[in-house]
Each structure stands twice: as C-alpha cells, then as structure tokens.
LOZA-499756 format. One record per residue: z, y, x of N, C-alpha, C, O, CB in turn; residue in one letter. Coordinates in steps of 0.001 Angstrom, whole numbers, plus 500000, padded with zeros to 6 digits. Each point is the difference from the previous one (the first is absolute). Glycine has a CB too. Layout:
# LOZA-499756
ZYXZYXZYXZYXZYXA ...
This chain:
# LOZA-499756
460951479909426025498942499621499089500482498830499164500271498913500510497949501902501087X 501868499406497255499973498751498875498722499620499299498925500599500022503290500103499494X 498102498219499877498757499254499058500182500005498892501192500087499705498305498579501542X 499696501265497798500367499517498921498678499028499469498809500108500289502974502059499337X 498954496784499427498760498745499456499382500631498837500773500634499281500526497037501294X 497428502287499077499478499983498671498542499373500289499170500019500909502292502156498067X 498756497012499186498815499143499997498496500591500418499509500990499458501927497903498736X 497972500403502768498572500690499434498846498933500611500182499156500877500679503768499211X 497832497390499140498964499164500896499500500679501344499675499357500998499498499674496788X 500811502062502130499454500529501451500895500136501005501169500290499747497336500876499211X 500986498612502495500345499769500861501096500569501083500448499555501057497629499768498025X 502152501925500120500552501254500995500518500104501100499714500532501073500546499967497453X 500950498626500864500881499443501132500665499200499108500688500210499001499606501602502821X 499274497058498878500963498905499200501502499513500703500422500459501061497135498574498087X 503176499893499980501504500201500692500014498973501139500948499902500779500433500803496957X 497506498529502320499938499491501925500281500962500527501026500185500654497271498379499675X 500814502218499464499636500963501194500939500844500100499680500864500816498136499058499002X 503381500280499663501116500883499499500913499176501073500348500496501072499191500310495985X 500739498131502604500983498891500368499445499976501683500851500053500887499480498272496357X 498365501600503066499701499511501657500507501240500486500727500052500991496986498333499131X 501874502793499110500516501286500722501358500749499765500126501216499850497583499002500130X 503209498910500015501723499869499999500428500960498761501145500450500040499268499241502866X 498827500628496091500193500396498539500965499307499332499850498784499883498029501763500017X 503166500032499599500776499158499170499174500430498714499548501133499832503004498708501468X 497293498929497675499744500018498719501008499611499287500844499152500292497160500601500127X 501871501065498353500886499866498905498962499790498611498951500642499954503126500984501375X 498205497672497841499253499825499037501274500810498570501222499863499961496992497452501472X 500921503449497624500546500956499386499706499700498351499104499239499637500632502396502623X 501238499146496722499314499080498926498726500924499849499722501070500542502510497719498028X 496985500319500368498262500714499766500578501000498771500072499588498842497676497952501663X 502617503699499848500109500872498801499913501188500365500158500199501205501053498503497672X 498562502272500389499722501339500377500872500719500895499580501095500373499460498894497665X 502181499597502424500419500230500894500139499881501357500804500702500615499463499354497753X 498944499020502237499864499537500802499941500228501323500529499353500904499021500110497478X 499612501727501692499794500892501303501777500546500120500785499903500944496008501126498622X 503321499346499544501489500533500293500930499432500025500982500619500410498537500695498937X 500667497256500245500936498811500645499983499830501663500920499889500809498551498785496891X 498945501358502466499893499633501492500546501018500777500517499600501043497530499146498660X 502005502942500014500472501265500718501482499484499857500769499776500935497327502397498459X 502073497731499720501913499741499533500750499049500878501194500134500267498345500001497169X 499393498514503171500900499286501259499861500504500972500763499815500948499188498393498475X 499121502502500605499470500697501348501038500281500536500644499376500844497454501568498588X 502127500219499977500977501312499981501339499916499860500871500206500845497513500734498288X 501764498569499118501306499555499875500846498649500301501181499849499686498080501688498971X 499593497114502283500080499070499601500831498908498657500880499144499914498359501880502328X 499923499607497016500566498898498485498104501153499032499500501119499885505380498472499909X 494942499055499863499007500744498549500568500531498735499294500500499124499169497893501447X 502823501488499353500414500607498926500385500912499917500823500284499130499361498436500472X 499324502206501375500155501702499976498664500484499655499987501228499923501825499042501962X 496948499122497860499067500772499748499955500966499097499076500787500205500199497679500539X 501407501775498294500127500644498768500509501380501074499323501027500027501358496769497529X 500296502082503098500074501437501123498764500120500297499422500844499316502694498967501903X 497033499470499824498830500707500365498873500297499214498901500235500504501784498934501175X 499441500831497617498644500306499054500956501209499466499285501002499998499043496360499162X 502630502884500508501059501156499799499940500894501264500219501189499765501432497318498766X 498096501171502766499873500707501307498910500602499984500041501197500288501101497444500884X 497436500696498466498890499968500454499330501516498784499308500979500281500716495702500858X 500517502920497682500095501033498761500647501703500685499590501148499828501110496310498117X 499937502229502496500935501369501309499129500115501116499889501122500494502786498206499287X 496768499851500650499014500713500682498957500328499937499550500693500912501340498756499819X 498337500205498221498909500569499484500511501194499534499734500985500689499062497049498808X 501612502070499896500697501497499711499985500955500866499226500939499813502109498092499090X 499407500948502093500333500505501727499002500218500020499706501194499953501807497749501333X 497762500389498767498570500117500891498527500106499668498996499586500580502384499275500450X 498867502040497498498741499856498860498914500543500383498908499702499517502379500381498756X 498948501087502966498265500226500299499589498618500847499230499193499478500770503850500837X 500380496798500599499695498742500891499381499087499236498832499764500311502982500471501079X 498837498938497307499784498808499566498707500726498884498872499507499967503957498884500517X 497471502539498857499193500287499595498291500273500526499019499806499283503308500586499834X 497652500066502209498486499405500820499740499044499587499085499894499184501055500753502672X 500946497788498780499814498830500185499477499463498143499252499023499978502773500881502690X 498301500617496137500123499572499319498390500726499739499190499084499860503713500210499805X 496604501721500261498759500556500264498984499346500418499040499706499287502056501762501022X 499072498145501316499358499214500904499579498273498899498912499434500113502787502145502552X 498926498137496806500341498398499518499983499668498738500046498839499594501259501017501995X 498623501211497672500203499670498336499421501712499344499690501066500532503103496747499626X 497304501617498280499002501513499412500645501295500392501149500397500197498079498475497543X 499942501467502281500620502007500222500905500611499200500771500897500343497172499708500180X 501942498842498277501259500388499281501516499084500033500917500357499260497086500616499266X 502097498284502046501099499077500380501089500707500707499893500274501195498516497901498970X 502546502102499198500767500998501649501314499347500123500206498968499361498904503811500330X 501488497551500811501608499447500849500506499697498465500060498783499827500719503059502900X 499549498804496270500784499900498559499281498458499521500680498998499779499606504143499396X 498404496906500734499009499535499628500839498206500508500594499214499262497023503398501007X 502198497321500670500322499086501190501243499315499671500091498775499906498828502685501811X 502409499685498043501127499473500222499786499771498033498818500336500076502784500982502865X 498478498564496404499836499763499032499819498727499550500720499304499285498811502582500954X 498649497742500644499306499206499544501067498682500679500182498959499370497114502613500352X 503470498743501919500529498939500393500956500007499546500388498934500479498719500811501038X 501864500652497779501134499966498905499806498849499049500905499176499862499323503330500216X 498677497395499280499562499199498639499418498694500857499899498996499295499314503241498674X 500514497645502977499359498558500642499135500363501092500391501076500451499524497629497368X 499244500934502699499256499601501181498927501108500551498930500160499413501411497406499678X 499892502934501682498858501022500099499284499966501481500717499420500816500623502158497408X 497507498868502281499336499728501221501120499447500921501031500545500396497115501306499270X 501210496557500624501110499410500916499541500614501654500751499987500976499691497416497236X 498220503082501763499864500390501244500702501964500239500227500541501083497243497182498939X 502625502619499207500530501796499829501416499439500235500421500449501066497889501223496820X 502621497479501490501312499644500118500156499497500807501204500030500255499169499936498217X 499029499430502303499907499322501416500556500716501299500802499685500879497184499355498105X 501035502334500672499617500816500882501301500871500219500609500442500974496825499397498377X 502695500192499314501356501310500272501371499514499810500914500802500187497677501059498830X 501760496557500528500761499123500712500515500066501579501110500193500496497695498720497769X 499709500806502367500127499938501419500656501233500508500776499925500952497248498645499185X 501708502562499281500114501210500641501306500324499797500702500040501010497085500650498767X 502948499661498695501195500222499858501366499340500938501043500530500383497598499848497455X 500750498070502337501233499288500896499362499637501157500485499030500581500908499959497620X 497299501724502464499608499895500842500281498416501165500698499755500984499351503030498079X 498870496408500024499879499081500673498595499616499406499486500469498984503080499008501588X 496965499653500204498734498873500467499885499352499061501149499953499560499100499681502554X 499031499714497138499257498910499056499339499569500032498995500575500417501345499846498765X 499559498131500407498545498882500715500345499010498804500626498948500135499207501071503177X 499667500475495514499326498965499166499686498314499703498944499907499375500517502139501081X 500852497276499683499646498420500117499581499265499006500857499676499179500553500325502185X 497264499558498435499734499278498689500211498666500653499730499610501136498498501976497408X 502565497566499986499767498949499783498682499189499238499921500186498785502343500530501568X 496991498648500102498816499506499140500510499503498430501068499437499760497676499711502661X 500413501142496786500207499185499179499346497823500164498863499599500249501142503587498458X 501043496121501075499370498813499859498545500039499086499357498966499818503162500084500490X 
C-alpha cells in the first residue's frame, strides 16, 4: 500500500494519520499528472516514468473495454465509452476516482489517499 499527498479541506485521511499508520508519504507536483507520478514510484520507483503509465493504463483500457466500459457506465454518462475515456485522459485530467480504480487494478496494488489540510 502507498500514499499519496493532495491538498484538501476535508478530512479523509489526513497525512498524520498516514504517517502513525507506517505510510510512507511522498509529496508530488500539483499537476495533472499526478496520480500517475505516484503509480510511477510505486512501481517503477522514480516519477519520471509516468508518461509510461498513463501509456500502460491507455493498453489496458483497451484490453479490457467491456469491463471498463460497465465501470465507465456505472460512474459517468452513458454515452462515455473506453475511446471516450482514453482520449479525454490523453488531453488532461479525467475522473480521478475511474483512474484510480483501474490504476489499482492494472498493477494490482492497494491505495490510500492522504490529504494534506490546507493552512
């Protein structure tokens, strides 16, 4: 299980609570890449492979277009489909919770979120 920091006011899990529960945190830059910096040390340890995983993650949506396509059903408009998806995350930022999800799954590992408060 890894962490990753992002700002927020609500409570979720903040990075005490990350840190008491032997979480390593990494703080990442704030840009649309972000989720996929944090997969990239995971995995590759270094963030400067994310540009592969979001290149991985594009291959497996593919692979796996009825599957994601439910999930993308289940979570977003009915007309949204796997093309739809890899597209929209090509050009910048798309459901951080749908990319989350199938993050976890492709490199099959655990995720636990950590907000930092804002001051």
């Amino acid at each position: 299980t890894f962490a990753s920091l992002r700002d927020s006011t609500d409570g979720r899990l903040r990075l005490d609570s990350c840190q008491q529960r032997g979480l390593l945190a990494k703080r990442m830059p704030s840009d649309a890449n972000r989720l996929f910096r944090v997969f990239a040390d995971a995995v590759y340890f270094t963030q400067s492979r994310f540009k592969q995983v979001k290149f991985s993650l594009c291959s497996f949506v593919q692979k796996h277009d009825g599957q994601v396509s439910r999930l993308l059903a289940a979570v977003c408009a009915d007309d949204f489909g796997t093309e739809d998806y890899i597209s929209q995350l090509m050009k910048g930022p798309c459901d951080f919770e749908v990319t989350l999800v199938l993050l976890c799954e492709l490199f099959h590992k655990n995720a636990e979120i950590c907000f930092q408060p804002l001051p």
